[in-house]
C-alpha positions in Angstrom: 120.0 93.2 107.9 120.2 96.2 106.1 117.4 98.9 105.7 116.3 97.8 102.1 116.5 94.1 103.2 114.1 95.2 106.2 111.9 96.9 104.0 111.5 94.6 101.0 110.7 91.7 103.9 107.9 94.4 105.6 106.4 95.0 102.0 106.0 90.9 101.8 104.4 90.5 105.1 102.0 93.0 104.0 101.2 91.6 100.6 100.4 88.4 102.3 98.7 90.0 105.1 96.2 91.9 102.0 96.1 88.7 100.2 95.0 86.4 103.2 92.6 89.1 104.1 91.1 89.5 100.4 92.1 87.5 98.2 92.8 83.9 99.7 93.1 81.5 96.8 96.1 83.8 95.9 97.6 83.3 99.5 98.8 80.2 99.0 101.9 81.0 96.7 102.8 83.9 98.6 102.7 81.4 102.1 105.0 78.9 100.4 107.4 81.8 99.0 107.7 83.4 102.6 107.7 80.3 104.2 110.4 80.8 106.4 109.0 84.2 107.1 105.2 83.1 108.1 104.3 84.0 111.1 101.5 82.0 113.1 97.9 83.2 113.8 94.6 82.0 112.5 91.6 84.3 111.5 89.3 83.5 113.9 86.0 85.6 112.3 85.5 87.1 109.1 82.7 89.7 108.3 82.5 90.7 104.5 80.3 93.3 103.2 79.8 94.0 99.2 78.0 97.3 98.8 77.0 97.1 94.9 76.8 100.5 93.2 74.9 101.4 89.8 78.1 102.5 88.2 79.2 99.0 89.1 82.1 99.8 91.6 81.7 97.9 94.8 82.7 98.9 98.3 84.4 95.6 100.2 84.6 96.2 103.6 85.9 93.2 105.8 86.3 92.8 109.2 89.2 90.6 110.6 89.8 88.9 113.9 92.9 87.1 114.4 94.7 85.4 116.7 98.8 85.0 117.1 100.5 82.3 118.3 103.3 84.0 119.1 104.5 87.5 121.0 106.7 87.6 118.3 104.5 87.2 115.4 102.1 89.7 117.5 104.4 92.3 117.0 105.6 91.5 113.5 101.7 92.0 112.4 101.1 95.0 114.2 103.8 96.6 112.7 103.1 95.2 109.4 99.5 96.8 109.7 100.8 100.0 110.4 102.4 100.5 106.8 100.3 103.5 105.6 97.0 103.1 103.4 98.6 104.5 100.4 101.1 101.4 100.4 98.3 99.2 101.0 96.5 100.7 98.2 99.1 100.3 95.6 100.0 96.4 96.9 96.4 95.9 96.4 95.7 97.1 93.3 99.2 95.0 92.4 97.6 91.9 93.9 94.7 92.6 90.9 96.5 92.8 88.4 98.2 89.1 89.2 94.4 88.5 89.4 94.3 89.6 86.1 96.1 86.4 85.0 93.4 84.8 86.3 90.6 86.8 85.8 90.4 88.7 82.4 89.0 91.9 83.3 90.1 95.2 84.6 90.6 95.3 88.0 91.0 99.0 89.5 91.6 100.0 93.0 89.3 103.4 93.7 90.2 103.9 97.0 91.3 102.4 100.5 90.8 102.6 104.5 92.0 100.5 107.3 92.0 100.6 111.1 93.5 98.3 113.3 93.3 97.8 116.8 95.4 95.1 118.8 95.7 93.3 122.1 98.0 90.1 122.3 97.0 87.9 121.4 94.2 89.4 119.2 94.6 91.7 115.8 91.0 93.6 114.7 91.5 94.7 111.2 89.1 97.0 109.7 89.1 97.6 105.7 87.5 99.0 103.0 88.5 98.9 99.1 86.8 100.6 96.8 87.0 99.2 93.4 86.1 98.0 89.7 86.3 94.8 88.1 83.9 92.2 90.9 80.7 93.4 88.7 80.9 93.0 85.0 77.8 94.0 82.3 77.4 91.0 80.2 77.3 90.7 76.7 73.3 89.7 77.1 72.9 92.7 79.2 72.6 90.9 82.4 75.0 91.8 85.7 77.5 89.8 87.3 79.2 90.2 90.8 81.4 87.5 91.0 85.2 86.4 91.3 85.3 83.0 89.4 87.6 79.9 91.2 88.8 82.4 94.3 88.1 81.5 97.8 86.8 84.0 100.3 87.6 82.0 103.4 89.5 79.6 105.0 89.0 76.6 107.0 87.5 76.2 110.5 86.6 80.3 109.8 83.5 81.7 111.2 82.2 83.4 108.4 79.3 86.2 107.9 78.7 87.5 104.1 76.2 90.2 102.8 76.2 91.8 99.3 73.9 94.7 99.3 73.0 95.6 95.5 70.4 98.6 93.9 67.0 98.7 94.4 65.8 98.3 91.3 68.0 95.5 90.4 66.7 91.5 90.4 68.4 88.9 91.2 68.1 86.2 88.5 70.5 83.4 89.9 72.8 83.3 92.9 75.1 80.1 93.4 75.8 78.7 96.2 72.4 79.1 97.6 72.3 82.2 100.6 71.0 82.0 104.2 68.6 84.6 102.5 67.8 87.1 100.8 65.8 89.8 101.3 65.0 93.5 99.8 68.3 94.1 97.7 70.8 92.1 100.7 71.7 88.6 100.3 73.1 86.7 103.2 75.3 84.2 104.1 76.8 83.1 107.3 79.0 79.5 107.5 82.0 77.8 109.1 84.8 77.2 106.8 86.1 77.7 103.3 84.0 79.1 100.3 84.9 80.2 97.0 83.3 83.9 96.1 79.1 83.4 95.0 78.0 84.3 91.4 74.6 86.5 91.5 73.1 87.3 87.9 70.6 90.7 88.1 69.3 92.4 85.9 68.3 95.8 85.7 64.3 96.5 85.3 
């Protein structure tokens, strides 16, 4: 295999690895294009946190368990992972615009951070995106975090969710109904797959 061939198939583990991670409804055509290239682990846990700013960027921090099958596949990940945050960062912000298609608005990618830390047959991934585009200002002046028909887990995943907005924002309508929510944090914690909530604030 020749150095271009190894690095184009590195830069497609890692777009699925972001995707699977972030975005998994678009998962699902990369796993059937690098089919033969898949390598076998679940994602054991999943805890997502949405900090909401007043400019409406949004931190997304997720936390990642997984677990490999494989020895193999344990060392194809971790070296996937290692690709720097700059490359992640501009396969993200790639990923968003093919959400674009999707989703009309204007996705942009602020900033990003990772950390991993491995032990076989476990992967703990760490990352934070910074972006625009999850929180729109409506045309009746209403807010909008949401990320319409995209799902934010997967099956049989244990799942923790908080979305922290401002202060002086009020929630209006949230859908699917949270564990709770308190102050300016709604909660939700579940097994399995879920597609992204819709909140409506507004600002008082």
């Amino acid at each position: 295999m020749s150095e271009n061939e190894k690095k184009q198939k590195n830069k497609n583990f890692n777009f699925i690895i972001i995707t699977i991670i972030f975005f998994l409804g678009l998962s699902v055509f990369q796993f059937f294009m690098y089919k033969n290239m898949r390598p076998r682990f679940h994602v054991v846990t999943r805890v997502i946190d949405f900090n909401i700013y007043e400019d409406l960027s949004v931190d997304f921090s997720t936390k990642v368990d997984i677990q490999v099958e494989r020895e193999k596949d344990f060392s194809t990940l971790v070296s996937s992972f290692g690709t720097s945050d700059e490359e992640k960062l501009t396969m993200f912000q790639e990923t968003l615009d093919n959400l674009e298609k999707q989703v009309p608005r204007d996705f942009v990618v602020l900033s990003y951070d990772s950390a991993v830390e491995s032990e076989y047959p476990f992967i703990y991934v760490d990352e934070t995106v910074k972006l625009k585009g999850f929180v729109i200002e409506k045309e009746d002046g209403t807010i909008e975090f949401s990320l319409p028909n995209q799902l934010l887990s997967g099956e049989n995943e244990n799942v923790k969710v908080t979305i922290r907005f401002p202060e002086h924002w009020k929630v209006v309508s949230v859908e699917p109904d949270p564990n709770y929510i308190e102050q300016n944090t709604i909660a939700y914690s579940y097994i399995g797959t879920r597609n992204y909530p819709t909140v409506q604030f507004v600002v008082e």
